[in-house]
VODRENNU-215660 format. One record per atom (N, C-alpha, C): chain; atom name; x, y, z. Coordinates in Angstrom, 3 decimals, m for minus. Atoms other than C-alpha are relative to their C-alpha. Layout:
<pts>
cadena,atomo,east,north,up
A,CA,X,Y,Z
...
</pts>
This chain:
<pts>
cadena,atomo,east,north,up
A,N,m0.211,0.216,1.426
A,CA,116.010,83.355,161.215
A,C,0.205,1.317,m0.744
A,N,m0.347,m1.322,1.221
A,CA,115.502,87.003,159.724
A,C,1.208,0.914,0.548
A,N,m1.508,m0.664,m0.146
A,CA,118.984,88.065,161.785
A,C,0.856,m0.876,m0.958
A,N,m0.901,0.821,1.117
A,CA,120.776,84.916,159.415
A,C,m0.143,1.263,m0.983
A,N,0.401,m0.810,1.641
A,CA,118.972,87.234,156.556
A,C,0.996,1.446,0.084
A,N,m1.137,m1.255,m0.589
A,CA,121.433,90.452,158.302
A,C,1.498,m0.495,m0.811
A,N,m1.421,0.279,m0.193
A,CA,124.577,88.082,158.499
A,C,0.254,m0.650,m1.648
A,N,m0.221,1.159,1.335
A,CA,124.057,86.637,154.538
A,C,0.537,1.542,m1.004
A,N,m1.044,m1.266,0.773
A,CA,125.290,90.431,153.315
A,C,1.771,m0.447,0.402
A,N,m1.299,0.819,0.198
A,CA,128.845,89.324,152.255
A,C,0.925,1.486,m0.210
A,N,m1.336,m1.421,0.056
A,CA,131.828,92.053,153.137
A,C,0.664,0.020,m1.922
A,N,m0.598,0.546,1.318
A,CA,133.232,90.683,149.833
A,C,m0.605,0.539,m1.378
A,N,0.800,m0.776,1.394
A,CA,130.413,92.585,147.761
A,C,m0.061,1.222,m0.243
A,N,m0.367,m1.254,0.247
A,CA,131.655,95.965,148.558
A,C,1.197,0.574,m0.076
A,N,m1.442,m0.360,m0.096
A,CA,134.527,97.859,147.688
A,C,0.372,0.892,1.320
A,N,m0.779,m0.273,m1.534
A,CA,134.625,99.335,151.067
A,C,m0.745,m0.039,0.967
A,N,0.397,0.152,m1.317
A,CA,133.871,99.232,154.728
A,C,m1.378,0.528,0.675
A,N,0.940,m0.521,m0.087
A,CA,131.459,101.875,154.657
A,C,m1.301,m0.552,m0.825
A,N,1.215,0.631,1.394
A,CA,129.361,100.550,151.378
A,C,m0.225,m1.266,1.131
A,N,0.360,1.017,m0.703
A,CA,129.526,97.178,153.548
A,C,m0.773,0.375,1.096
A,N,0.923,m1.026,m1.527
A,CA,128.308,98.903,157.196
A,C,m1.305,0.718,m1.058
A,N,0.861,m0.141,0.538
A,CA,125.902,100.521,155.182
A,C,m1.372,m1.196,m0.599
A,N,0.558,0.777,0.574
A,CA,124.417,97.519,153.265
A,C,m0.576,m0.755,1.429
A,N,0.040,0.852,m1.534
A,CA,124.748,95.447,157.019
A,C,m1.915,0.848,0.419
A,N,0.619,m0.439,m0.956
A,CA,122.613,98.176,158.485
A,C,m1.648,0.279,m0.986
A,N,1.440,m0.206,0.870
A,CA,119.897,98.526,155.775
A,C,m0.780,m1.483,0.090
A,N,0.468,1.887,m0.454
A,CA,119.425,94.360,156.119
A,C,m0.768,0.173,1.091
A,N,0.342,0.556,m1.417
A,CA,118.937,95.007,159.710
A,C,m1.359,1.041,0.395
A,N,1.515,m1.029,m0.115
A,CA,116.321,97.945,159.727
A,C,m0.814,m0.787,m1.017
A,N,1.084,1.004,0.459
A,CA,114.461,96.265,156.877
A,C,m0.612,m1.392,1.286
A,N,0.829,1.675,m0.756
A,CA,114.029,92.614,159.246
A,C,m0.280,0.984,0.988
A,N,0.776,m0.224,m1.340
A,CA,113.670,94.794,162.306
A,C,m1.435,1.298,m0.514
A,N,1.286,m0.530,0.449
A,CA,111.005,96.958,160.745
A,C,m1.466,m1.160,m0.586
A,N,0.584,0.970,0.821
A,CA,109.263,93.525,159.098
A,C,m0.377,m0.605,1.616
A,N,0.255,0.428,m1.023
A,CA,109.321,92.575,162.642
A,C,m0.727,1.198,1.804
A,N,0.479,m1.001,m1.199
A,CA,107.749,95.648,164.245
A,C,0.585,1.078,1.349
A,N,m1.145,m0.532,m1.233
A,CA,110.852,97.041,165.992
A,C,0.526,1.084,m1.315
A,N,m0.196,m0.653,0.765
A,CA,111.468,100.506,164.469
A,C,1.310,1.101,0.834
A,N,m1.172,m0.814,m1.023
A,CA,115.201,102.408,165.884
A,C,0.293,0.705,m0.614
A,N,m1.209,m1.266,0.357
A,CA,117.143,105.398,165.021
A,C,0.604,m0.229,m0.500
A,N,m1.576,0.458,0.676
A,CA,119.650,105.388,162.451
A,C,1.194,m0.414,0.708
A,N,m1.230,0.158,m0.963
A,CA,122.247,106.056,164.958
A,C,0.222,m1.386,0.774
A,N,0.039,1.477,m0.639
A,CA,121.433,102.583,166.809
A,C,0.359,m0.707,m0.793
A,N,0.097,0.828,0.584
A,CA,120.657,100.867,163.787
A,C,1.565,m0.032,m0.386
A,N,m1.003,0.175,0.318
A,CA,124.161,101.902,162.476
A,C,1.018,m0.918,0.952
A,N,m0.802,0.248,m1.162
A,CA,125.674,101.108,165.691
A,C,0.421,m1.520,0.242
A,N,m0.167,0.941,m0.217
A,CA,124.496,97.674,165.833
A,C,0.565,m0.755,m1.645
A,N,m0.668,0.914,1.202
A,CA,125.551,96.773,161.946
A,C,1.456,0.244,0.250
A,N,m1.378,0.181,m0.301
A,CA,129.332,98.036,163.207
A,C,0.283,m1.235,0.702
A,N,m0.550,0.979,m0.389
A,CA,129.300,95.691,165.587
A,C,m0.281,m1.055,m0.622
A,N,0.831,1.515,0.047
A,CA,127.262,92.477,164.223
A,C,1.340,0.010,m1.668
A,N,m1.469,0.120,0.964
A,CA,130.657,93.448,161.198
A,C,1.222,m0.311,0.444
A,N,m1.037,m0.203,m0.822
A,CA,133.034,93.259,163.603
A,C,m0.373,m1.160,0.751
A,N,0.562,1.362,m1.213
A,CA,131.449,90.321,166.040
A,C,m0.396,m0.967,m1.225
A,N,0.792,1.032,0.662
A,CA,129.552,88.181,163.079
A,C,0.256,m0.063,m1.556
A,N,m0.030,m0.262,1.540
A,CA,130.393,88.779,159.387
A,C,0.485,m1.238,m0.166
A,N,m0.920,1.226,0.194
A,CA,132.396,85.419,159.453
A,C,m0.946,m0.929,0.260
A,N,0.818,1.220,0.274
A,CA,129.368,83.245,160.242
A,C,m0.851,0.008,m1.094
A,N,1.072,0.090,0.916
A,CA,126.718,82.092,158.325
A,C,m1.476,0.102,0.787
A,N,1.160,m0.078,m0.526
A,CA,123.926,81.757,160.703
A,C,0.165,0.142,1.792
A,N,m0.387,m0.575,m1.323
A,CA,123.647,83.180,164.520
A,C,m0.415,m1.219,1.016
A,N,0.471,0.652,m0.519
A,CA,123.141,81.010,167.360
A,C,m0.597,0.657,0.985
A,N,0.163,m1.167,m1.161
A,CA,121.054,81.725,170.220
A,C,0.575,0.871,0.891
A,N,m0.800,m0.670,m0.817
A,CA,123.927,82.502,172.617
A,C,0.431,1.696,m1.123
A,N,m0.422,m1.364,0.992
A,CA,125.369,85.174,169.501
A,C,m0.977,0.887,m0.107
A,N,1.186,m1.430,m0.235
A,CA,122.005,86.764,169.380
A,C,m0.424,0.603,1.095
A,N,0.302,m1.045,m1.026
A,CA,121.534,87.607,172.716
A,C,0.964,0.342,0.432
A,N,m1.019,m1.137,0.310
A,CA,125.031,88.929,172.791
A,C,m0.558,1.050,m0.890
A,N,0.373,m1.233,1.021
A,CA,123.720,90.886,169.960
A,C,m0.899,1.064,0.354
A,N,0.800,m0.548,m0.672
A,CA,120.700,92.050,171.706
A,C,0.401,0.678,1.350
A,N,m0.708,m0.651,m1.087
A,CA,122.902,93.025,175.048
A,C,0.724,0.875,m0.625
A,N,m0.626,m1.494,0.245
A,CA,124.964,95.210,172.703
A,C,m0.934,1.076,m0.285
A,N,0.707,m1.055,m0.132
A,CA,122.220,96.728,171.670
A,C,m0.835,0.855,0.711
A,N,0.481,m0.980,m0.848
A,CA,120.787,97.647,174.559
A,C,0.824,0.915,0.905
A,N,m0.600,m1.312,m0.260
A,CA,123.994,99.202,175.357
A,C,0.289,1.311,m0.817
A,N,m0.004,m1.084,1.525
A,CA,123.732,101.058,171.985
A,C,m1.372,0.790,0.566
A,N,1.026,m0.464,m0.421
A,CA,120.127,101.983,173.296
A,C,0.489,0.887,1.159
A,N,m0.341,m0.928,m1.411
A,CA,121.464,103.403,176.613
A,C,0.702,1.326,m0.383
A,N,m0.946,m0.807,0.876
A,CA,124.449,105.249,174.719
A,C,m1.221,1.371,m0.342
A,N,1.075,m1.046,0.628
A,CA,121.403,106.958,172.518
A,C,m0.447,0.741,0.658
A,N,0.693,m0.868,m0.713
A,CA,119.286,108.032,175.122
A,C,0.270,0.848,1.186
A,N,m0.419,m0.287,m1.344
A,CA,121.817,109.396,177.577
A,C,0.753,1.089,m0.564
</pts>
C-alpha cells in the first residue's frame, strides 16, 4: 500500500522531468524510511527513475510490479556497492 502512496505523485504536477524524479524519489524515501528501510540518495534516485519510467501510468502496483521493483533495486543496490 505505501508504494501506491510513491505511484499517486502525478508527472502532470511538474513542469519538468527532474522536479517530477525528484518529487517520485522524496515519496519513496519518506514510505521507505516510515517503513524502516533507510538507502542512499543515489539508490533512492535510481529507483524513482525507474518506478517513472516502468510505473507512472498506473495507479496502484501489483504484487508481480513490486517485486519487479524490488529486483531492480537490488540491481541498483549491487551497482552502488561495486
Amino acid at each position: 500500500d505505501d508504494m501506491n502512496e510513491v505511484l499517486s505523485v502525478e508527472r502532470s504536477d511538474y513542469a519538468t522531468e527532474d522536479e517530477y524524479i525528484g518529487a517520485v524519489s522524496e515519496a519513496l524515501d519518506g514510505t521507505l524510511r516510515e517503513n524502516g528501510i533507510t538507502l542512499d540518495g543515489e539508490i533512492i534516485n535510481s529507483i524513482a527513475e525507474y518506478i517513472g519510467d516502468e510505473y507512472s501510468d498506473i495507479d496502484e502496483m501489483t504484487d508481480e510490479q513490486f517485486n519487479d521493483m524490488l529486483l531492480y533495486y537490488y540491481d541498483a543496490y549491487l551497482e552502488y556497492i561495486n
